[in-house]
Structure formats: C-alpha cells, structure tokens
N, C-alpha and C positions, 0 to 999 in steps of 0.2 A: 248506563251506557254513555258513551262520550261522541258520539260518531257528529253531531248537530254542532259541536265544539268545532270540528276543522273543514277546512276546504276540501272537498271532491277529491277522489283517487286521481285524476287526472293532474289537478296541480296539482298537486302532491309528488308525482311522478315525475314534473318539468324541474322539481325544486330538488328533488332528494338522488334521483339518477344519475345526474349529471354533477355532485358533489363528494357521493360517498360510496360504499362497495354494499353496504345494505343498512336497510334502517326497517324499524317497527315500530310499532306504536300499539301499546294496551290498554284499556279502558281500567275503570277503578276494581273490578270485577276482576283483572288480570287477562282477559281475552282478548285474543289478536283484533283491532280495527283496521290495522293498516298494517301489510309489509310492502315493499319496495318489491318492481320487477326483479331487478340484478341480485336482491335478498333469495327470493323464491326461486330463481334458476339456480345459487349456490348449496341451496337445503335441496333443489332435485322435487319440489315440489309444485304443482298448480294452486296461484293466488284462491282462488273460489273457492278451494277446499281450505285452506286456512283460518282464515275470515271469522268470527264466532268462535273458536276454539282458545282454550287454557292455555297460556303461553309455555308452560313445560310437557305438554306432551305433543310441541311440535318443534322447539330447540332447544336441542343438546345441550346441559350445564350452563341454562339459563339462569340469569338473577333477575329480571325485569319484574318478575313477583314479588321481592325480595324489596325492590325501589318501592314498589306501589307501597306495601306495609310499612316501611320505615321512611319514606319520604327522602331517604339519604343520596345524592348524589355520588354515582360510581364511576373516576376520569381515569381513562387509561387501562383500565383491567382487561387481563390475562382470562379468555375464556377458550378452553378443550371444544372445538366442533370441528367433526369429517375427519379428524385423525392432524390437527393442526391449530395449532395456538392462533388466536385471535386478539385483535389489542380493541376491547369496545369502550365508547362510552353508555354509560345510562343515566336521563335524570328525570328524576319525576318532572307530571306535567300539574302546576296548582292555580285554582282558582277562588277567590274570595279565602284566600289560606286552607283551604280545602284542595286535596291529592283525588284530580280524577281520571291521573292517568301515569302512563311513561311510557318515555321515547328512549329508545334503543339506536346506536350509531355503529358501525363496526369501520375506525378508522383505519386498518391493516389487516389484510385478508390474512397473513402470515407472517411471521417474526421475521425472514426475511424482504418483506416489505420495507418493514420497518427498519433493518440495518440498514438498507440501502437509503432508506431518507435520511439516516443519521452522520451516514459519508455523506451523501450529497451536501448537507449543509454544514459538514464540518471544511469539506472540500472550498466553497462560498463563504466563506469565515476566512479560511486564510488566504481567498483570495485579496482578498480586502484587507489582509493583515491584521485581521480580529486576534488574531491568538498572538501573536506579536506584541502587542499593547497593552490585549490583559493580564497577558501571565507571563511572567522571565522562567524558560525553560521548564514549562512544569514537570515534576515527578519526575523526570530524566530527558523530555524530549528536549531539542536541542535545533530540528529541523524538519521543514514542513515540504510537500510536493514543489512549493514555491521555488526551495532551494535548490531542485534541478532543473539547471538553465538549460535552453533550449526548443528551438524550432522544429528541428530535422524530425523527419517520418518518424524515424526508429528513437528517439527521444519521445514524442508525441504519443505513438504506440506503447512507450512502454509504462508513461503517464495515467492513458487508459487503463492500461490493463493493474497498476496499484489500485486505482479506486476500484475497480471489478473485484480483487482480489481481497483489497482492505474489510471491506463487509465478511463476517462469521470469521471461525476462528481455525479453519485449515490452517497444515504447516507451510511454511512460504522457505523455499529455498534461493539466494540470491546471486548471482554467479557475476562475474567480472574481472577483469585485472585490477591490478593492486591501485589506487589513486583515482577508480573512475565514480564512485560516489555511493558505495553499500550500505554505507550507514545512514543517508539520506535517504534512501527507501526504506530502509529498516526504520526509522523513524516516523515516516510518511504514514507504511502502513499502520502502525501503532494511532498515530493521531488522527487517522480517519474513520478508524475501528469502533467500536462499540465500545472498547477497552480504553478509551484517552484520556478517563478521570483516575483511570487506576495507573501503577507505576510502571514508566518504563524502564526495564534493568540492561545494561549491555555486560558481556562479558568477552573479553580479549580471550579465548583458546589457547593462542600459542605465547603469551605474556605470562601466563599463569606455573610458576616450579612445577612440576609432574609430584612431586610430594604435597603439594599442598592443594593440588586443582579440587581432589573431594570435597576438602570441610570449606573450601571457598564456595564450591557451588551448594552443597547441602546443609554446610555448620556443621557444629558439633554440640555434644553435651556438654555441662562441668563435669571435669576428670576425664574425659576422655584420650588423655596423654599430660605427658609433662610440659607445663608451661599454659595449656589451656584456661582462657578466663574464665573467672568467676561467674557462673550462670549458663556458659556455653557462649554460645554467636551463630545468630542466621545466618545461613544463607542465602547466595543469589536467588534461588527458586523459591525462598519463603519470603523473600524481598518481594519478588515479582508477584507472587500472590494475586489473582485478579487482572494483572493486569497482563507484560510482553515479557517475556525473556527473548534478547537477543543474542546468541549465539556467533558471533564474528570467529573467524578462520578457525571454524570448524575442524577443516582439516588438520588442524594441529592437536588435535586432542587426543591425549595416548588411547589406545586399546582397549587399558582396562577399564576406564572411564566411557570408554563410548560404550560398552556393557551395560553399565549403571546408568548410563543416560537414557537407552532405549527402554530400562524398565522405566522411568518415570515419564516417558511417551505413551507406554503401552499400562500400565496402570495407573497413571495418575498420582503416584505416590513414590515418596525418597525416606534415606532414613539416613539422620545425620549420624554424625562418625562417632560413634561411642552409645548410639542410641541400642534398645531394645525391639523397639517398634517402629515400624511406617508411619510416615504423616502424610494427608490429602493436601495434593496442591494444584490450585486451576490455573493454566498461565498458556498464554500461547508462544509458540517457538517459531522464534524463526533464526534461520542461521545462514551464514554469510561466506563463501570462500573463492581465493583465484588458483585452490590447487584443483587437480584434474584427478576428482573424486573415485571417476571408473575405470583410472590405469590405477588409483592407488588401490581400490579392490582387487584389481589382479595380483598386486604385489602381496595383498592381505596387509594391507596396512590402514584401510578402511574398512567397518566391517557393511557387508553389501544390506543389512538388512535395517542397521540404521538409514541408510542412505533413502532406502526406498521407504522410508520414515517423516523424515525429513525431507523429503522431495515430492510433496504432494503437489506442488506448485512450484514452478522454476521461474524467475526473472533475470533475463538476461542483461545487461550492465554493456554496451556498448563501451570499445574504448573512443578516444578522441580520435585517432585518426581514422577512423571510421564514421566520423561525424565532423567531416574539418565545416562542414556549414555552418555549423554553431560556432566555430571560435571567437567570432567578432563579436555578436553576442556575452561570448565565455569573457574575451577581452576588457569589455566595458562592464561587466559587472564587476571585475575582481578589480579595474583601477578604480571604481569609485567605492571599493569599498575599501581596497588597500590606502589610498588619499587620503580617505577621512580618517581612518584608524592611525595611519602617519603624521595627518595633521600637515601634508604637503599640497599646495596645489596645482598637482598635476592632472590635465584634463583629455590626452590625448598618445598614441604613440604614432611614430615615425610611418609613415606605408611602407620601407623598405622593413622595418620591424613584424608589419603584421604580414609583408611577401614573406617571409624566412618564418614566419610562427608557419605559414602554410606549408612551407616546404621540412618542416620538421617532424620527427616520426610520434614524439609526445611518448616515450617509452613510460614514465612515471604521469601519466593523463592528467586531468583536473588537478590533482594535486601539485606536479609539477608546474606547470601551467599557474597555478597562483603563486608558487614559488617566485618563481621569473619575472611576474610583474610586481609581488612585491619588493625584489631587488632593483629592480627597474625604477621602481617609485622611490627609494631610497635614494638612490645612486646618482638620477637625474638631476641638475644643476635647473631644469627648463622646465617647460610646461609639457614638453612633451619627450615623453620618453624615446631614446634614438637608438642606435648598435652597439653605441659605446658604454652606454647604460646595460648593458645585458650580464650574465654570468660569463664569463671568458667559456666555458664547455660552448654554450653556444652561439657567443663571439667567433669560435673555430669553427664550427657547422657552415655559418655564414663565408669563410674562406671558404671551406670546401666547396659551400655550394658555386661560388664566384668562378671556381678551379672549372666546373663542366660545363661542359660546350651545350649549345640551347638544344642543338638534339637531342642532349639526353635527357634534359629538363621537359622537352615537349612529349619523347615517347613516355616517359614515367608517367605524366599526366593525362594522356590519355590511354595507356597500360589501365590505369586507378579508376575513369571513367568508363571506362569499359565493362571491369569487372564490376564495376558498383551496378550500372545498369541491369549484367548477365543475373547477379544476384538479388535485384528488386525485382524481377521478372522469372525468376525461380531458374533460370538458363535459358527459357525460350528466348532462343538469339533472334525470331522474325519480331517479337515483340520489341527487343531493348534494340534492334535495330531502327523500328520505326522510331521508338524514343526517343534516339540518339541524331535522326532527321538521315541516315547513312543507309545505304541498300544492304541489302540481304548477302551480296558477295563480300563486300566489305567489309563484314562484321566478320565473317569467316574465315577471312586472309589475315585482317588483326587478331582471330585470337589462335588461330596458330604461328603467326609473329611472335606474338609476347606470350606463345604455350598457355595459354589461362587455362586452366582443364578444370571442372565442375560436374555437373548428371547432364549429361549431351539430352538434347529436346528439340 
C-alpha cells in the first residue's frame, strides 16, 4: 500500500481539481488510493466505493496496471471510456528505484477538446507571426486568418466563426463575390485544423479543360491512353492525402465530374483513369464559389445533392462595399505592402483619394482595391498618392462623382445608413431607429423615400 506516501484526499483535491478533468492514483498492488471528484462524477460513480478496488474493474480500457508492471511511462494515449476517446497521461510513481505506484491524468475529456486547443494555439502562433518565420509557405498554404484585414462586425464575426469551424473535419462551403478573399479562408481554415502538417492542395474548377479535369483530379495509370507517362501521375486527391483539398469555383465543374466527386465524398475513395480499382483517400473538402448554386440546380446544372454535400457549413465572404469601414484599414495595409515590394517610398494617399475610394462601388473588391494602390504606388512622383496617380476608369468616377449635386451624395449616404442599420437589426426599424439616434416616424418616412423593402418587423 502506498496511501502514507501522499498527502490527504483533501489536498489532493485543491491540487488536482482545479488543473485537470480527472486523475488516479494506484498503489503497487494496482488498486485505486486516490481518484479525483470531477474523475468519479465522469465514471457516474461514489469516491467511497472505489477506494481499495483493481484499477480495471472500475475503468474502461485502462492501462495504469500495465505502468505499474513495466514502469513505462505512457504521454498522450488514446483511451475508449463512456463511448469517447480520451487523450491520458500515465506515469509510474518510483521510490529508492522501486515502482509503488501510478498516476493517471486525463488531459482531454474528448478529441474535440483537443482540436480545439490545437486551433487555439495555432490561431496565437500566427498571431504573433510564428508561422511566417518558420516556414515559407508550407505544403501549399500561402495565408493565414491574419491575412483578412479587418475590423467591421461582419469581418470579426466571420473570423470567429473560421476558428469554430477550423477544428474536425466537416465540409466547409465558402461563398462570396469574385476578389473578396476565398482563398484566404480556405487556407485559414486548413492552418488552423488538425490537418496543417499535412498538404494543402488548391484546385482552380473552371481553369481546368473539361477533358482533362478527371486524371488532374484523380491521375492515372501507365497506359491509360496515348501520350500517358511512364508510371501513371497522382492526383489532386492523392496529393491531398491527409491533408485539404481545396475546391475554388466549384461551380464550374462539369456534370459528369460532379458525379464522380460526390462518390469520393460519400465513400471515401476514387479510381484513377485507366485503373481497375478504388483507392482510399482521407482529405477534407472544402470548396469555394461566387456562382448562385441554387438557381444553377434549377437549371440542372448543379447537381442538388452534391451541393447539399458540400455545404455542410456555409461562410459567407462579405463584399467591400459592404464593409467600406475597413477600407482605411484595407488602404494602409496594401500601401505598405505594395511600397516595400516597389521599393518606393510612399507613405500616405491623398484624403480626396480615400473621399472617392468611399464613394466607389468596389465591383472587383480586395482584389481590385490592391490593384489600384498598386498602380497608385507606381505612378506617384510623391509620397503620397493623389487623383492623378489613379487608373484613368477611376480618374472618371471621380468626374462623375464632382458632376452630382451634394443632394444626391447626402441621400445615397444615408439611403446605405439606413439599410445597413435595418439589416444589423434583422429589420426591426424601432431598434435601428434608436441606433441611428432618429424617432421611430422618421425611420418610416426614409424608408419609404428610398423604398428599402426587407421582412417588415
């Protein structure tokens, strides 16, 4: 017996409760001395009865008998209790080099525990630009959460909801207009995942010949046509292996491939082009598009059942005018990064520059938007970029805009304020009216001015 060896149940209790999800301790003899409260609520048992008994006929797919015999320290193991994987440690306890005991730890009540600590600290790594430093681009990623700039709710919100979503290995479907940043979340989620040592694969949808999209995505064997190299060639999905396949515009991918994609959703296996047999392959999907999935189902040009496949999870991709609060933000990250990649020193633009970025629709979003400043940075003579430095398209915007009278400038502005409020308040107009610091008649009168129509509330 070991029991004269440690401190009272009581501290024991102050020490072990308060750091871990359950712990044990067995004597040399293998019988319980000590379990922890929060251990005995998890087993659905009373302490008192425990006490004195064989550590395996009171937990499930225990090894702690196993440590005492062989003195082996056991870190991190995988143990089956209550219908749930558990991550425990075990290490003998030795005295005078004599084993006469072990202590059992269960650092993760459940695997998803543990995902979620492995985003978290992946998430705090790149805050800090850990992954930037150590590794150029690993395996394919390319970009981190860091990479989408931005304050605004619906930036923030959608921030949260990657690292909720990054943890286990659902399909993630990413939605957005063209330029506002899908492949930064697609890579986000990937580096936050459990999956970030294994490979990230992207594949372009609608880049890819319609002859050829099969043996790119699955390979082929040797011989499987004329011209075929020597040995065959993986594929995308035998690339990905372990790790992401990215899927970008989806929506471009013919018919009879989206057939053959939903089998390797729904069994887990492909068969490359000339093969005989299936191959197993682990990879998680996520796929990317700005077309409008469920008019293309009605047309049958999507089929509905991969959709609902692939859409286990939706992230929606705000455009930029929809987020003009971030632009200043968007502005000074892309000049200082377009400057130093220039090799120019420019540090600032114009206010009438960043008036008219506001008053622009941003049709091609972030992307264009860096366009613009990196011409801007090109083209500038000065330190700061002015109107004359722009792309002449939107050197002529700014005419236009010069052309309208401020009435029309002030309703559009508060047109755009209005609805943004009605929509952050789900429509209740009593709410976005107090928001907005305006009565309740007056919210009513603007928006049958400017017809805004939404779910009346």
């Amino acid at each position: 017996m070991i029991t004269g060896h440690f401190l009272n149940n009581q501290l024991l209790d102050i020490v072990f409760e308060s750091t871990y999800y359950g712990t044990v301790i067995v004597d040399s003899d293998e019988k319980i001395q000590y379990m922890s409260k929060n251990y005995c609520e998890f087993l659905g048992l009373e302490r008192e009865l425990v006490i004195g008994h064989h550590v395996t006929n009171i937990i499930e797919n225990t090894r702690m008998h196993l440590v005492v015999q062989t003195g082996k320290t056991e870190i991190a193991d995988l143990q089956f209790l209550h219908g749930n994987y558990l991550i425990t440690n075990r290490m003998p306890i030795i005295e005078n080099n004599k084993i006469i005991g072990a202590i059992g730890i269960i650092l993760f009540r459940d695997l998803a525990d543990w995902k979620s600590l492995n985003s978290h600290i992946n998430e705090i790594l790149t805050k800090h630009n850990f992954f930037k430093q150590e590794w150029e681009f690993p395996k394919g990623v390319r970009y981190t959460l860091n990479d989408l700039i931005g304050k605004s709710p619906k930036i923030q919100e959608l921030k949260d909801r990657v690292i909720k979503v990054a943890v286990g290995d659902i399909s993630v479907l990413i939605r957005g207009e063209s330029g506002t940043g899908k492949e930064v979340i697609a890579h986000s989620l990937h580096q936050l995942s459990g999956r970030s040592e294994k490979p990230f694969v992207k594949v372009n949808c609608g880049s890819i010949p319609e002859h050829l999209i099969e043996s790119e995505l699955f390979g082929y064997e040797e011989g499987a046509f004329t011209g075929a190299k020597k040995g065959g060639k993986p594929g995308k999905f035998q690339l990905a292996d372990g790790g992401t396949i990215f899927l970008d515009e989806i929506g471009d991918m013919p018919l009879h491939m989206q057939v053959k994609l939903l089998r390797v959703l729904q069994e887990k296996e492909y068969e490359p082009v000339g093969s005989m047999y299936p191959k197993k392959v682990n990879v998680r999907v996520i796929a990317a598009t700005n077309r409008p999935l469920e008019k293309m189902i009605e047309q049958k040009r999507f089929r509905e059942d991969l959709f609902y496949r692939i859409n286990a999870i939706q992230l929606f991709i705000p455009a930029l005018r929809d987020r003009m609060e971030d632009l200043p933000l968007l502005v000074d990250h892309f000049l200082k990064r377009s400057a130093s990649k220039i090799g120019k020193r420019v540090t600032s633009i114009h206010p009438e520059v960043l008036l008219l970025m506001q008053q622009y629709e941003w049709p091609g979003n972030i992307r264009e938007l860096e366009n613009v400043i990196d011409a801007g940075v090109y083209l500038t003579a000065n330190k700061e970029i002015q109107i004359e430095d722009l792309p002449e398209y939107l050197k002529n915007h700014s005419f236009e805009t010069e052309e309208r009278s401020l009435k029309d400038i002030v309703e559009k502005t508060e047109r755009k304020v209005i609805e943004d409020a009605l929509k952050r308040f789900n429509f209740d107009k009593n709410k976005a009216a107090a928001a907005l610091g305006i009565g309740n008649s007056t919210i009513y009168e603007k928006i049958k001015k400017y017809q805004i129509f939404g779910q009346s509330k």
